[in-house]
C-alpha positions in Angstrom: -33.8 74.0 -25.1 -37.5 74.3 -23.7 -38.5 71.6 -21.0 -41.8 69.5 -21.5 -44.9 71.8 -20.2 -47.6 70.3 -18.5 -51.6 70.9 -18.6 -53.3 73.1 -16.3 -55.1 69.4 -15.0 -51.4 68.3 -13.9 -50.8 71.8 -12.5 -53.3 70.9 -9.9 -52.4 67.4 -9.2 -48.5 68.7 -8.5 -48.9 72.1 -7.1 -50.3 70.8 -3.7 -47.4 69.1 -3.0 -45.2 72.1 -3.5 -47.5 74.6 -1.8 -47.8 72.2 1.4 -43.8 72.7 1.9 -43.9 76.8 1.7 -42.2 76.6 -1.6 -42.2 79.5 -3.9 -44.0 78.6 -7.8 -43.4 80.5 -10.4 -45.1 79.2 -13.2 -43.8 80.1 -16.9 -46.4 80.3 -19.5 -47.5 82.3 -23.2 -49.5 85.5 -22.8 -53.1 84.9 -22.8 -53.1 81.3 -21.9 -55.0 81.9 -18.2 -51.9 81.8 -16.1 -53.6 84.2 -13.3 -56.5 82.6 -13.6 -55.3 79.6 -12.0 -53.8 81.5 -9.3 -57.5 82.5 -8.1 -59.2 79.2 -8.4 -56.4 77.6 -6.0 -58.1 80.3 -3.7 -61.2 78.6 -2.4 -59.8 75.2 -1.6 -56.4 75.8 -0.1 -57.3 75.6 3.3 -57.9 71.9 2.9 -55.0 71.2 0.0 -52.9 72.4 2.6 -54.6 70.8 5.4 -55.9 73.3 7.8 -59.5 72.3 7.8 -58.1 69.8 10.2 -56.5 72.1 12.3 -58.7 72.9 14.9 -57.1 75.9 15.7 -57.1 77.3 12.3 -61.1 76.5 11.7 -61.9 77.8 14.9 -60.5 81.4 13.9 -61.1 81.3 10.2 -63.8 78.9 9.7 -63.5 75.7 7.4 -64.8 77.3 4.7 -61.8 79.8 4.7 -61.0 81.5 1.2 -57.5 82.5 1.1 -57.6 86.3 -0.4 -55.3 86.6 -3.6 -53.2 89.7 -3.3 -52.2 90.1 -6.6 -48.8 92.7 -7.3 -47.8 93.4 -10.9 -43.7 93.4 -9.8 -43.8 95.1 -13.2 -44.8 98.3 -12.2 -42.9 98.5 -8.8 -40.6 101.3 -9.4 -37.9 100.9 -6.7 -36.9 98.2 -3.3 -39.3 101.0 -1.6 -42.7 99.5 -3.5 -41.2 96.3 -1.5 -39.6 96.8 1.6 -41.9 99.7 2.7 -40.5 103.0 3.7 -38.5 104.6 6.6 -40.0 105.5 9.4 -38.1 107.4 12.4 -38.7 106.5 15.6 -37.5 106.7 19.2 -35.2 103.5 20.2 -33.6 102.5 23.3 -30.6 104.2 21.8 -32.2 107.5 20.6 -33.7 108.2 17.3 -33.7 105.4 15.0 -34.7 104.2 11.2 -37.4 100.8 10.5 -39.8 100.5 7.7 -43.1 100.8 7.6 -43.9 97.9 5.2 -46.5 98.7 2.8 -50.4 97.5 3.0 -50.2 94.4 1.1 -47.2 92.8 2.7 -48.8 93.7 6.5 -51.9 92.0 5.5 -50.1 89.0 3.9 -47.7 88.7 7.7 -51.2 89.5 9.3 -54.0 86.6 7.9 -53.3 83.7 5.4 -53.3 84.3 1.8 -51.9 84.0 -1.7 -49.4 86.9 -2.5 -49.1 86.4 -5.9 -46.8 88.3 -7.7 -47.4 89.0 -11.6 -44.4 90.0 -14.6 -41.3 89.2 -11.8 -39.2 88.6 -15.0 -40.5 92.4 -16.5 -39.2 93.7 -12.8 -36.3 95.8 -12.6 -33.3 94.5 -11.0 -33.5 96.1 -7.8 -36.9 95.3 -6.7 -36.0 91.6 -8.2 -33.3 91.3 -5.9 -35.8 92.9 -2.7 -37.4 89.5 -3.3 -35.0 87.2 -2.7 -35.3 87.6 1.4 -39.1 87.4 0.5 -38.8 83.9 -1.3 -36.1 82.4 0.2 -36.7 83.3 4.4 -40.2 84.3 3.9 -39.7 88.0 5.4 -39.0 91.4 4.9 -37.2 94.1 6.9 -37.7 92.2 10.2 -41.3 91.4 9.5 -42.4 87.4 8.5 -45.3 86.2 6.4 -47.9 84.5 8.1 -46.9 80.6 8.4 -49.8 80.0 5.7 -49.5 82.5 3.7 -48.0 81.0 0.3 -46.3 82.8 -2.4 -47.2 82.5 -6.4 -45.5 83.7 -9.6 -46.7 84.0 -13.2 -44.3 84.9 -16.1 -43.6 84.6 -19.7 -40.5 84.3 -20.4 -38.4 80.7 -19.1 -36.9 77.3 -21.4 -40.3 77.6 -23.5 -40.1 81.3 -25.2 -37.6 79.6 -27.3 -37.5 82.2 -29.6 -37.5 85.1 -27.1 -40.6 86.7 -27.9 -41.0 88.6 -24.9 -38.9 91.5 -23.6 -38.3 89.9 -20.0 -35.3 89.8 -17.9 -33.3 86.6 -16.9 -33.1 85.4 -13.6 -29.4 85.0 -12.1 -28.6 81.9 -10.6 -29.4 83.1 -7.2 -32.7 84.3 -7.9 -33.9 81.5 -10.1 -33.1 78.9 -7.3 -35.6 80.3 -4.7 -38.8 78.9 -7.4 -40.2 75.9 -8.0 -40.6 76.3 -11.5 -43.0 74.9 -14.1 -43.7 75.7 -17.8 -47.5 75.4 -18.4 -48.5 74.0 -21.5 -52.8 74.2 -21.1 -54.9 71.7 -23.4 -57.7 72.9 -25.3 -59.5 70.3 -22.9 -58.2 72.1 -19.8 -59.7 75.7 -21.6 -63.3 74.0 -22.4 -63.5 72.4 -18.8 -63.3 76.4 -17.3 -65.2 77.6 -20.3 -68.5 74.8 -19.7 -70.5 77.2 -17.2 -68.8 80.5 -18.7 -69.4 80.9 -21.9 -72.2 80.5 -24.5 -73.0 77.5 -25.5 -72.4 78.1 -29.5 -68.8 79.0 -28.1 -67.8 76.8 -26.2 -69.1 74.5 -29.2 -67.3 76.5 -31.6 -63.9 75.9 -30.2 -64.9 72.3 -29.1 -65.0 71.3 -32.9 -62.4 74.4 -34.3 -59.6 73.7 -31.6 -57.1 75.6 -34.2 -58.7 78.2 -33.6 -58.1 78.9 -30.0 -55.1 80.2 -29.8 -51.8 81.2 -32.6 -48.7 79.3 -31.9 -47.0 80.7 -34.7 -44.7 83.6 -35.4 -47.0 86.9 -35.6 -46.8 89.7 -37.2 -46.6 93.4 -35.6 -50.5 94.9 -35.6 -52.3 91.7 -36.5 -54.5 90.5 -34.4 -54.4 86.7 -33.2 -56.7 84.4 -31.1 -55.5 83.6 -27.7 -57.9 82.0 -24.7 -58.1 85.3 -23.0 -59.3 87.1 -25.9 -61.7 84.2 -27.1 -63.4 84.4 -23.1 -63.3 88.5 -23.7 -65.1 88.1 -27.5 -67.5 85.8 -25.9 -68.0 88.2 -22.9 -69.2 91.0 -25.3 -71.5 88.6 -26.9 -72.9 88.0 -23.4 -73.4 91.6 -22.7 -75.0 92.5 -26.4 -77.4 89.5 -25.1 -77.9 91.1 -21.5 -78.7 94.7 -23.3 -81.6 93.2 -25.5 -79.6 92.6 -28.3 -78.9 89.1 -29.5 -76.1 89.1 -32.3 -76.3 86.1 -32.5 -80.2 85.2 -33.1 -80.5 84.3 -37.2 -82.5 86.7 -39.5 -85.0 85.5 -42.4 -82.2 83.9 -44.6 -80.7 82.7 -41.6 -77.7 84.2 -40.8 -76.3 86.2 -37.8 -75.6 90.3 -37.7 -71.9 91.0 -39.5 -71.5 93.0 -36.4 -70.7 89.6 -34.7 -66.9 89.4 -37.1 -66.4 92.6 -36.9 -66.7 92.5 -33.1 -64.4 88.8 -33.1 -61.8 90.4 -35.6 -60.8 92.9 -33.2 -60.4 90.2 -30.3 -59.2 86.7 -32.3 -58.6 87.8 -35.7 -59.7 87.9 -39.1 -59.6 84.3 -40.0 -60.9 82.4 -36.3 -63.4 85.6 -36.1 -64.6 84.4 -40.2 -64.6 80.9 -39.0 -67.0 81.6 -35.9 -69.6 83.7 -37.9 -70.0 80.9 -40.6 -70.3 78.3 -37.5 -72.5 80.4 -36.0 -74.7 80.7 -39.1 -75.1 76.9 -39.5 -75.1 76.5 -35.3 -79.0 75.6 -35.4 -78.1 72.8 -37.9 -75.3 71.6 -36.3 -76.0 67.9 -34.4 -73.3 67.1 -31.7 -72.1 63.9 -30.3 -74.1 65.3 -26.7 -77.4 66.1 -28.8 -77.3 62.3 -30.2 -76.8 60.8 -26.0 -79.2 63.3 -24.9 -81.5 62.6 -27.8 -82.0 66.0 -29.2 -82.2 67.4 -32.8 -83.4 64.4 -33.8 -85.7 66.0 -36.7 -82.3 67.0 -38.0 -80.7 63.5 -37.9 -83.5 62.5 -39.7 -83.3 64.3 -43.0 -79.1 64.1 -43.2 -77.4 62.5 -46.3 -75.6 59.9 -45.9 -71.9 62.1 -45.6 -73.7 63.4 -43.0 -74.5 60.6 -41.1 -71.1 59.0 -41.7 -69.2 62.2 -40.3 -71.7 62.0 -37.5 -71.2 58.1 -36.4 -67.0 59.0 -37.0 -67.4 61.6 -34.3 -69.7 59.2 -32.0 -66.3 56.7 -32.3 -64.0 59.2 -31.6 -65.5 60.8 -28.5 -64.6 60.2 -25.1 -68.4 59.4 -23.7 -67.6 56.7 -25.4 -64.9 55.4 -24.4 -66.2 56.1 -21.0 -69.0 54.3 -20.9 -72.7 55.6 -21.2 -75.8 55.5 -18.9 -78.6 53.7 -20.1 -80.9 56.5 -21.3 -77.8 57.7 -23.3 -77.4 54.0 -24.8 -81.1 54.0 -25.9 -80.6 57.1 -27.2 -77.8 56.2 -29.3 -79.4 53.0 -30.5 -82.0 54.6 -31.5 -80.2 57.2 -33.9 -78.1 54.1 -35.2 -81.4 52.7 -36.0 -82.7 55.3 -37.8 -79.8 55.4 -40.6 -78.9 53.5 -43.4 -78.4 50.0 -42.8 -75.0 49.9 -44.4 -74.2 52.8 -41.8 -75.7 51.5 -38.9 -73.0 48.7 -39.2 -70.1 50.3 -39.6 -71.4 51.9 -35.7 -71.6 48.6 -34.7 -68.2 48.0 -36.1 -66.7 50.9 -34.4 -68.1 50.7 -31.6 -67.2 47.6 -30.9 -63.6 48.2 -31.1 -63.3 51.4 -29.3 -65.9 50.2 -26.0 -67.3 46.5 -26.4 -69.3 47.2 -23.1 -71.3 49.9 -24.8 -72.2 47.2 -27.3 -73.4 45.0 -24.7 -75.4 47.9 -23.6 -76.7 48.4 -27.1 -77.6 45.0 -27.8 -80.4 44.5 -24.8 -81.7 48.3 -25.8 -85.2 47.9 -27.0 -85.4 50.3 -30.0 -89.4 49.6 -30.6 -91.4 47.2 -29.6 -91.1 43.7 -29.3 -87.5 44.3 -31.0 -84.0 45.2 -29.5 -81.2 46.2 -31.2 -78.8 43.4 -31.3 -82.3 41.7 -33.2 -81.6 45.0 -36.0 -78.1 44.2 -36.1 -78.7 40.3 -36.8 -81.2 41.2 -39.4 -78.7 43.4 -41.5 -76.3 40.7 -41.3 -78.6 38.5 -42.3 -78.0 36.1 -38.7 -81.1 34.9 -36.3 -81.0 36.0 -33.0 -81.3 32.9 -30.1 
């Protein structure tokens, strides 16, 4: 039976704790869903999450800034305990001639200076270097030779309790091996894929998978040789559109009759599929017509607002309800500015805002009410006159 996963958000709340104690994660997780990349953004900050920017010792030789180095290993493509333990090494002893290993670069480095060894596939290992680990993750050394005391150790997979219907062709952990982890199966929200995405991607589409969640990633059963939308591939489509920018050529920019180059499917079918890749190009098209809950706060697009019908306005004020800015709370600039769109619709419209408003966040209606929306008139004074009420 899969366990309950849990977002990339609680990832980071919990992880600390387990990090703090020298515990071993292995986090289980589909393909595509940004399992690594949460490996490399614990990189900058773990010197504080686990304390040692208080440790005068430690800043003095690394600094408080300290980013701990990700040595990444794809345990997939070790071939044999060798890839692991290092290699023998003859040597002169006490006793006469004598064997130790030499251990191999990565694992010096990780005994040598603090870092995350961060081991990729461990379920897609073979058995023998699977079982070299187990001295690794249980006494923290190898062969005689013993990770630095802050060094931390991190493991991605895919199989685990949530590949329910075995869809990858991993191994199972024995008992043994299984114990050493603190395991987690990562469940990411299309939240926690839009908070890395803000400053990465274009703005059309980030927007696009804002409003088209469905479209982020296939859950279902696939097919063999059809291609579905995962996170990875929608960063690596969006990543090409970036470049085709950077190169002086903007598939995205409208022509005459307003649409974008065909070439912008035919590049997303090969990355998220025919149907999310048909879905972007006709948001895409209709992108410079498209008025956002952020455009109303921040007051944008307005000339658009002004000539929408009234379905428009009504799917408009429905995502305005829904959103969490409101239910947040707004700064006053973004209260005038929504007062002011409210004003500018039908009258009928306007209060049903008021209506919803008022149940989902009444402090945004106090807000409202005192907004001047011209002058010598504020807003609660609009509202009274559609209800037909004088204002004291």
């Amino acid at each position: 039976m899969a366990t309950q996963g849990i977002s990339f958000k609680q990832f980071a709340k919990l992880a600390p704790h387990i990090l703090r104690t020298r515990k071993p994660i292995m986090g289980h997780g589909r393909h595509g869903i940004g399992k690594s990349q949460i490996v490399y953004q614990l990189a900058p900050n773990l010197a504080e999450i686990l304390g040692l920017t208080k440790d005068k010792a430690f800043v003095k030789k690394y600094g408080k800034k300290y980013t701990f180095p990700v040595i990444e290993r794809r345990a997939s493509q070790m071939a044999d305990t060798g890839d692991v333990i290092g290699v023998p090494e003859p040597e002169d002893g006490d006793h006469g001639r004598e064997t130790r290993f030499a251990p191999m670069g990565w694992f010096l480095r990780a005994c040598n200076e603090p870092c995350i060894l961060f081991f990729d596939e461990v379920d897609r290992a073979n058995n023998d270097v699977r079982q070299s680990l187990m001295e690794l993750t249980d006494s923290r050394k190898i062969a005689g030779f013993t990770l630095h005391p802050d060094t931390v150790i991190v493991a991605m997979v895919n199989g685990g309790s949530h590949d329910t219907s075995n869809a990858y062709q991993v191994g199972e952990l024995d008992p043994a091996e299984h114990d050493r982890w603190w395991h987690v199966n990562l469940e990411p929200t299309v939240e926690d894929w839009l908070s890395w995405a803000k400053d990465r991607v274009l703005p059309l589409t980030y927007d696009f998978y804002k409003q088209n969640p469905e479209h982020l990633e296939f859950l279902g059963e696939q097919e063999p040789h059809k291609v579905y939308p995962s996170r990875r591939s929608a960063a690596q489509f969006d990543k090409c559109l970036q470049d085709a920018a950077g190169a002086g050529e903007d598939l995205l920019e409208p022509n005459e009759a307003g649409k974008i180059a065909m070439d912008v499917y035919f590049l997303g079918e090969g990355f998220i599929g025919q149907e999310a890749s048909l879905a972007f190009k006709d948001f895409a098209d209709n992108y410079s017509k498209q008025v956002t809950v952020e455009n109303v706060l921040a007051g944008e697009k307005m000339n658009l607002v002004k000539a929408f019908a009234v379905n428009d306005s009504n799917a408009l004020i429905d995502k305005i309800a829904a959103s969490k800015q409101i239910a947040a709370g707004l700064t006053e600039l973004e209260a005038k500015n929504l007062a002011k769109f409210i004003y500018g619709v039908q009258a009928e419209l306007a209060m049903k805002a008021w209506e919803k408003l008022t149940n989902v966040n009444p402090d945004v209606v106090k807000m409202l009410w005192a907004t001047e929306i011209k002058p010598g008139q504020n807003f609660g004074g609009y509202i009274a006159e559609i209800v037909g009420e004088d204002v004291e």
